[in-house]
ROTORBA-803577 format. One record per residue (C-alpha): residue number from 1; chain; x, y, z. Coordinates in steps of 0.5 Angstrom, whole numbers, plus 2048, in hexadecimal, padded with zeros to 3 digits. Example, Ala and Ser with C-alpha at 12.3 -4.5 7.8 and 13.67 -1.06 7.14 Angstrom:
BEGIN
PT     k   c     X     Y     Z
PT     1   A   819   7F7   810
PT     2   A   81B   7FE   80E
This chain:
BEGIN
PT     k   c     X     Y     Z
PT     1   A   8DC   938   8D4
PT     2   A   8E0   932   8D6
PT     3   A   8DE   92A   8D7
PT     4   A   8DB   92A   8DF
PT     5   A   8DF   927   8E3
PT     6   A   8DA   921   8E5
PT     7   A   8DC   91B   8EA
PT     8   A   8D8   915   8E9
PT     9   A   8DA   910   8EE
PT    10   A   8DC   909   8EA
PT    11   A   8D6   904   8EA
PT    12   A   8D6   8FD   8E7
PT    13   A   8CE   8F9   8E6
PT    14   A   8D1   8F4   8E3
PT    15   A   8CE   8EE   8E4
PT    16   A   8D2   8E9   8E8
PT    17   A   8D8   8EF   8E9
PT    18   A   8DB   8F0   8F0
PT    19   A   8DB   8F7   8F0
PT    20   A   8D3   8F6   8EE
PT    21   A   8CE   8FD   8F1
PT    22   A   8C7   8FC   8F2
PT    23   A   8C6   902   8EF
PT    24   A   8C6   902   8E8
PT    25   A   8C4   90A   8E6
PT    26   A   8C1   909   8E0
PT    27   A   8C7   905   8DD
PT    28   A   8C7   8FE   8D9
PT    29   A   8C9   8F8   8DC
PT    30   A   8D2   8F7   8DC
PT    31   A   8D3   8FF   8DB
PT    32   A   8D6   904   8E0
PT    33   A   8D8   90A   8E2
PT    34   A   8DF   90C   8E1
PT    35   A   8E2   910   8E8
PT    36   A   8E5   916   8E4
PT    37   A   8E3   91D   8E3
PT    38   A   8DF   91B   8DE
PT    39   A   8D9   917   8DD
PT    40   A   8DA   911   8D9
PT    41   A   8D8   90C   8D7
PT    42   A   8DC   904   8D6
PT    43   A   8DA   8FD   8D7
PT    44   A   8DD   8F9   8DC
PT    45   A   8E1   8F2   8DB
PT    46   A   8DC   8ED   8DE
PT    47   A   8D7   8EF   8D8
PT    48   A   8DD   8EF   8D3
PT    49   A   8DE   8E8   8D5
PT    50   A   8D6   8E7   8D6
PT    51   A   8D5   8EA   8CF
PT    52   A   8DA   8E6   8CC
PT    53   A   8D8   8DF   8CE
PT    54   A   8D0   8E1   8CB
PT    55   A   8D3   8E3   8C5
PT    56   A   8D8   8DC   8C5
PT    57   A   8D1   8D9   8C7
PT    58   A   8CD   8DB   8C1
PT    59   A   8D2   8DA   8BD
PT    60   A   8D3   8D2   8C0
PT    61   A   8CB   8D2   8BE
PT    62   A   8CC   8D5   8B7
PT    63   A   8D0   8D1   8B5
PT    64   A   8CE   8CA   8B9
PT    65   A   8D3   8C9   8BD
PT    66   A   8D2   8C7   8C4
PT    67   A   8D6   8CA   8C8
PT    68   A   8D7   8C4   8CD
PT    69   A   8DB   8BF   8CA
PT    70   A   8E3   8C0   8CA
PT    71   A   8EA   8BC   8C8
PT    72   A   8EA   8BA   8CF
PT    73   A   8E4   8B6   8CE
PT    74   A   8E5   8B1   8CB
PT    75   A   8E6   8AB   8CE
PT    76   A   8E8   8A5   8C9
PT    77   A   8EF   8A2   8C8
PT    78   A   8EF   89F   8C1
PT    79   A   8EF   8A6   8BE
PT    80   A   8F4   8AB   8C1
PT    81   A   8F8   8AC   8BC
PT    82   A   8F2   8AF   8B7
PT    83   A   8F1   8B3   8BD
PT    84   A   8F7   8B6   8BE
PT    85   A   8F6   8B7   8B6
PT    86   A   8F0   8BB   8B8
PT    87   A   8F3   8BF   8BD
PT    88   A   8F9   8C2   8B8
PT    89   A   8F4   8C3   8B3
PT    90   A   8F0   8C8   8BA
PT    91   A   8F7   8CB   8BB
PT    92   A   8F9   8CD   8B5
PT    93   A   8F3   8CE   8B1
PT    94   A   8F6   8D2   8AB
PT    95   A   8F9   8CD   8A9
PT    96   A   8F3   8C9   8A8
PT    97   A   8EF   8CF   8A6
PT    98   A   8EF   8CE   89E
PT    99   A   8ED   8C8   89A
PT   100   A   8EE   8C3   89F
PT   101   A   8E9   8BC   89F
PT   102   A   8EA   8BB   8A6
PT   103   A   8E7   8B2   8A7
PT   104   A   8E5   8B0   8AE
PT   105   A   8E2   8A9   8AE
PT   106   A   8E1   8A4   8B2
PT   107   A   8DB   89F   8B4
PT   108   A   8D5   8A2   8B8
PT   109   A   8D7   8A3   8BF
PT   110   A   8DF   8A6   8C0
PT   111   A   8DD   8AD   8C0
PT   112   A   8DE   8B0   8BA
PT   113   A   8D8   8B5   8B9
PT   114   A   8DA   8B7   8C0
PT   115   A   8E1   8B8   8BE
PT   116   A   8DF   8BC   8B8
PT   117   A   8DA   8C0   8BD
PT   118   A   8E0   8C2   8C1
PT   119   A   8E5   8C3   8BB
PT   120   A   8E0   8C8   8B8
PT   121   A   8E0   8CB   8C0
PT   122   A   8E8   8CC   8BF
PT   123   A   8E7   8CF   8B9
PT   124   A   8E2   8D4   8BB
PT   125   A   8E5   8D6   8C1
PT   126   A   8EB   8D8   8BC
PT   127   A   8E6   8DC   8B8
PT   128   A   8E4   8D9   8B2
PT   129   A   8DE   8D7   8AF
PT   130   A   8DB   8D0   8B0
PT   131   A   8D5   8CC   8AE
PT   132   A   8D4   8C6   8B1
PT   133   A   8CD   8C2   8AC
PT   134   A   8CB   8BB   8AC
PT   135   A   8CB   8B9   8A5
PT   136   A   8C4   8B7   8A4
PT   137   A   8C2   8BF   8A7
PT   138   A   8C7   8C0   8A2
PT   139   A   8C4   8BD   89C
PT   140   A   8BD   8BF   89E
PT   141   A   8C0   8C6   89E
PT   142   A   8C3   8C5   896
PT   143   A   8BD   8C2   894
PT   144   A   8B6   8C6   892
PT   145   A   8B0   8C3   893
PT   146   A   8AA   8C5   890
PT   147   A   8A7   8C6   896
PT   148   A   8AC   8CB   899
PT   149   A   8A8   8D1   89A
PT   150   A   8AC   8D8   899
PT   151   A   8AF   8D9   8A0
PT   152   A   8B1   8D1   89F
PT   153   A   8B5   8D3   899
PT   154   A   8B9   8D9   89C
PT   155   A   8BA   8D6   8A3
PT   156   A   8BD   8D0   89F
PT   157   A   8C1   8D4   89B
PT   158   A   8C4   8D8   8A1
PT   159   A   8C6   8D2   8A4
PT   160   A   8CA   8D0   89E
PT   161   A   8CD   8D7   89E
PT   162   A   8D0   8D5   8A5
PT   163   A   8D2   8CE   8A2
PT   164   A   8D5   8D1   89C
PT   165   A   8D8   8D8   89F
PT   166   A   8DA   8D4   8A6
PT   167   A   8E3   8D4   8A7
PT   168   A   8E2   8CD   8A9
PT   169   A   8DB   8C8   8A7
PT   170   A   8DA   8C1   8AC
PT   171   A   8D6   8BD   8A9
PT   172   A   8D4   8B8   8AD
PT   173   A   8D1   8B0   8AB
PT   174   A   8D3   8B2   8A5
PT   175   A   8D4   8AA   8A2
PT   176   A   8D0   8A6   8A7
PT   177   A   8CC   8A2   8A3
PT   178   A   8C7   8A1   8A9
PT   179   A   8C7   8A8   8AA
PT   180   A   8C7   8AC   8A4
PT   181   A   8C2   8AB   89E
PT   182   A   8C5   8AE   899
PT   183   A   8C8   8A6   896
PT   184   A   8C2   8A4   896
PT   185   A   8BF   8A6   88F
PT   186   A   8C5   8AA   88D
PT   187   A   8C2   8B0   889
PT   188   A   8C3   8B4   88F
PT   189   A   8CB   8B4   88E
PT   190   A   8CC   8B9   888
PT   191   A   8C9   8BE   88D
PT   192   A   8CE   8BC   893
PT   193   A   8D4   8BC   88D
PT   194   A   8D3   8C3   88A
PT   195   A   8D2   8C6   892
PT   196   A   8D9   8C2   893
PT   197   A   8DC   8C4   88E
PT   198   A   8DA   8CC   88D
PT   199   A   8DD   8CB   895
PT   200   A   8E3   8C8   893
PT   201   A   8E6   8C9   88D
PT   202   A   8E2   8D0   88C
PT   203   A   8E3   8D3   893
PT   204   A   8E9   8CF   895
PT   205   A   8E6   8CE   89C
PT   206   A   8E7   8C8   8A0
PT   207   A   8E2   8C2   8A2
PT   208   A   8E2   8BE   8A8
C-alpha cells in the first residue's frame, strides 16, 4: 500500500509568530504542520531565532558575561586607542586565539571591567568559549580548604575546568591591591602561578 495522501493545513503556535493559530492539536510551542501531501513536522523561524537567543542566554550566564554592555558604551575620551585595541581583538579573535596576555589597566572608574564584559560578548558571539572570573573567586577556586565538603572540591574543580579549557580566559581585578588579596601574605601565589603557566605555556591559550 502506498503513503496515504494526507493534506494538513500549514499551522504555526509559535509564541509571538504572526501566522500564530490558537489551536495548538497536540504540538509543542514553535512547531508546525507542513502544507503537503504529507504530514510533517518543522519548526518555524520565529522559534529558531527564540531558541538561539536562550541558548546565547545560558551561554552569557555560563560564562559571566553580562549581556548589557557593548563597545558602544564607553563613554571616556582618555582611552580611545586602547578601545579600538579591543575592538580588533573582537574583530579578528583567531589572531589572538593562542598564547596571548592581553592587559587592560587603568585606575578605578574608566570602564575597564565593563569593556572586558563586552569583548567577552563579541567573543562569544563569534562562538568561542569564554569565562570571565574575578581573581579572588579565582584563587578561592584553586585553593582547598579543609573545610571544603566533597561537593565543594568537584564544583571548584569545574570551574577551574572552565577557566583552563576555556578559548579565551578574562580575568578581572587581577592586580588591584585593595581588591585582590593574594599580595597580602603571598603563599597564595605559587597556586595562581602553576594555573597560568599550565594555561599558558602548557595549553598555549590566552588570558585577558
Amino acid at each position: 500500500m502506498g503513503t496515504p495522501n494526507i493534506k494538513i493545513k500549514k499551522f504555526i503556535p509559535c509564541r509571538n509568530c504572526p501566522n500564530r493559530n490558537p489551536i495548538n492539536e497536540g504540538l509543542p510551542l514553535g512547531y508546525y504542520y507542513a502544507d503537503t501531501n504529507y504530514k510533517i513536522v518543522k519548526e518555524c523561524e520565529c522559534h529558531k531565532k527564540w531558541k538561539k537567543e536562550v541558548e546565547l542566554t545560558t551561554t552569557m550566564m555560563e560564562s559571566n558575561i553580562v549581556p548589557d554592555y557593548t563597545f558602544d558604551d564607553y563613554r571616556g575620551t582618555k582611552s580611545v586607542a586602547d578601545l579600538e585595541c579591543l575592538k580588533k581583538v573582537a574583530e579578528s579573535p583567531e589572531k589572538f586565539l593562542y598564547k596571548k596576555m592581553i592587559y587592560i589597566y587603568g585606575p578605578n572608574g574608566c570602564q575597564k571591567s565593563s569593556m572586558a564584559q563586552a569583548l567577552g560578548k563579541e567573543l562569544i558571539l563569534k562562538g568561542y568559549k569564554v569565562q570571565y572570573i574575578l581573581m579572588d573567586n579565582l584563587m578561592t577556586n584553586l585553593i582547598s580548604s579543609f573545610s571544603d565538603t566533597d561537593k565543594m572540591k568537584e564544583d571548584k574543580e569545574y570551574k577551574i575546568n572552565k577557566c583552563m579549557d576555556c578559548d579565551f580566559l578574562i580575568i578581572d581585578e587581577a592586580f588591584d591591591l585593595k581588591k585582590s588579596t593574594i599580595f597580602a601574605s603571598g603563599y597564595q601565589i605559587p597556586y595562581l602561578d602553576n594555573f597560568i603557566r599550565n594555561r599558558f605555556e602548557i595549553n598555549k591559550k590566552s588570558i585577558i
